[in-house]
N, C-alpha and C positions, 0 to 999 in steps of 0.2 A: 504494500500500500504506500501512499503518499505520504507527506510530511503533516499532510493540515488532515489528517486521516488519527483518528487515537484509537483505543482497541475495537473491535468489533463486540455489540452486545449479543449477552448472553442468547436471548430469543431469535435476534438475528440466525444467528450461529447454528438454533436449533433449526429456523426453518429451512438452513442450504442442508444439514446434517438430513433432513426430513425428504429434501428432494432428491440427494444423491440416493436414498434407501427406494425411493418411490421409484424413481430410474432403474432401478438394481430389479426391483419386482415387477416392469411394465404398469405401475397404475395409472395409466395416464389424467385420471380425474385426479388426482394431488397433485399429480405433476405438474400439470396445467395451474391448476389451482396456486401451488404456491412459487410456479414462476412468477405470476401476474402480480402476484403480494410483494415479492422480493421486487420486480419492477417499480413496484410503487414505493416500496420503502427508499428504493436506488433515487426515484424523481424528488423523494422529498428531501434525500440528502444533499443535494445539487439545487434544489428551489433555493432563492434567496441572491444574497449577493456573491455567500464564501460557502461553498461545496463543505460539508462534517461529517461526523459519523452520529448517527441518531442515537438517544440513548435510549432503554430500555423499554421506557417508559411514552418516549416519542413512538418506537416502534411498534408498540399496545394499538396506538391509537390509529397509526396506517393498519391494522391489523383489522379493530375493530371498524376504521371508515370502510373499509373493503368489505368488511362479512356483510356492514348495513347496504350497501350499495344492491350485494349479491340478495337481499331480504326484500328491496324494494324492488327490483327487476322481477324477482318472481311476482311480485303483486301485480306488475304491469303484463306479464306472459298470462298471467293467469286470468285476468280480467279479459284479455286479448285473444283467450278459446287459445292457446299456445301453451297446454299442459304441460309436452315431451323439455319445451326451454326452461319453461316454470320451475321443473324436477329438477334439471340440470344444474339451475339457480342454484336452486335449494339445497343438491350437494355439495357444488361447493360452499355453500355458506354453513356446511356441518364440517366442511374440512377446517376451516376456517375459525369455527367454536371448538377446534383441539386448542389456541393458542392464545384464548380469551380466558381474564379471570369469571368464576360462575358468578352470573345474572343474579341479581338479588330476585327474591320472590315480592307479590306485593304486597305482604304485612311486612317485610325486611322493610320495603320504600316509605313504606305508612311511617313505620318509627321512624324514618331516618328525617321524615319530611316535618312530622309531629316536634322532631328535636330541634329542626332548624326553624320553627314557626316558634316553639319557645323560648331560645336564645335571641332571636330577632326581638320577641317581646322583652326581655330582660330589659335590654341594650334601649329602646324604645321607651319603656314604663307604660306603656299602651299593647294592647292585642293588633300584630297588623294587620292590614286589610291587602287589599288589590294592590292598591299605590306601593304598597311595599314586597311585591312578589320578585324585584331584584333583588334586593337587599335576604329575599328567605333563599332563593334559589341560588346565590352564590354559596349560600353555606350547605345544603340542602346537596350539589350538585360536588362539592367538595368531600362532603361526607361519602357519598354513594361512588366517587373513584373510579368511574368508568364501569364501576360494576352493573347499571343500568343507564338504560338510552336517553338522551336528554327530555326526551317528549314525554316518557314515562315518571320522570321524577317534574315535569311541571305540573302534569295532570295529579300528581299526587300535592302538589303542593297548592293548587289553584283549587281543588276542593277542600281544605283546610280553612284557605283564605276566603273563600265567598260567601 
């Protein structure tokens, strides 16, 4: 590697380890699957001004914009009478949930939402309302850690608040 290159992470690491094996056994749905991931990890090292090495945690998140990508094409194949692309989707976005931390359930989101609606109130000295669905959601969305989808933790937090 390069100078402005520092070590390679951990998951990185797993996903090339993951494709050499996936090569080794002809699967070509991983294969595919996690060329396109490491693709996209490679574009966002390079996005910007100064080329890096992503860290772990950067790499999570190419991970999980990808699995969402592959979640929302199948709603679109599938709305579109396009089942066989729909499936296709949908596995790789199972390959893809090998290398994601687990999904909180929704009573995990309830509390995690319920904590951040009452630290907001602490802070506040008032119960918030709507106006204050930034101020819950940045705690609310820092809590939950990528462990669920943005839209999931507003809608938990937006019934709280109404």
């Amino acid at each position: 590697m390069q100078g402005t290159f520092t070590r390679v992470s951990e998951l990185k690491q797993r996903l090339r380890d993951d494709l050499t094996a996936a090569m080794k056994a002809r699967d070509e749905l991983v294969k595919s699957t996690l060329r396109m991931t490491l693709t996209a990890i490679g574009n966002a090292e390079v996005a910007g001004t100064e080329a890096r090495e992503l860290s772990d945690d950067e790499v999570l998140k190419v991970i999980a914009k990808e699995a969402k990508k592959r979640a929302e094409s199948a709603e679109a194949f599938t709305a579109g009478g396009r089942a066989e692309l729909a499936a296709q989707e949908l596995a790789e976005a199972d390959v893809l949930a090998r290398y994601l931390p687990t999904q909180l359930t929704d009573d995990e989101l309830a509390v995690i939402a319920r904590s951040a609606v009452d630290e907001t109130e602490a802070e506040l000295g008032a119960k918030p309302g709507p106006r204050q669905m930034g101020q819950v959601m940045k705690k609310a969305n820092a809590a939950a850690a990528g462990r669920a989808d943005g839209g999931r933790v507003a809608a938990a937090v937006k019934a709280l608040l109404a």
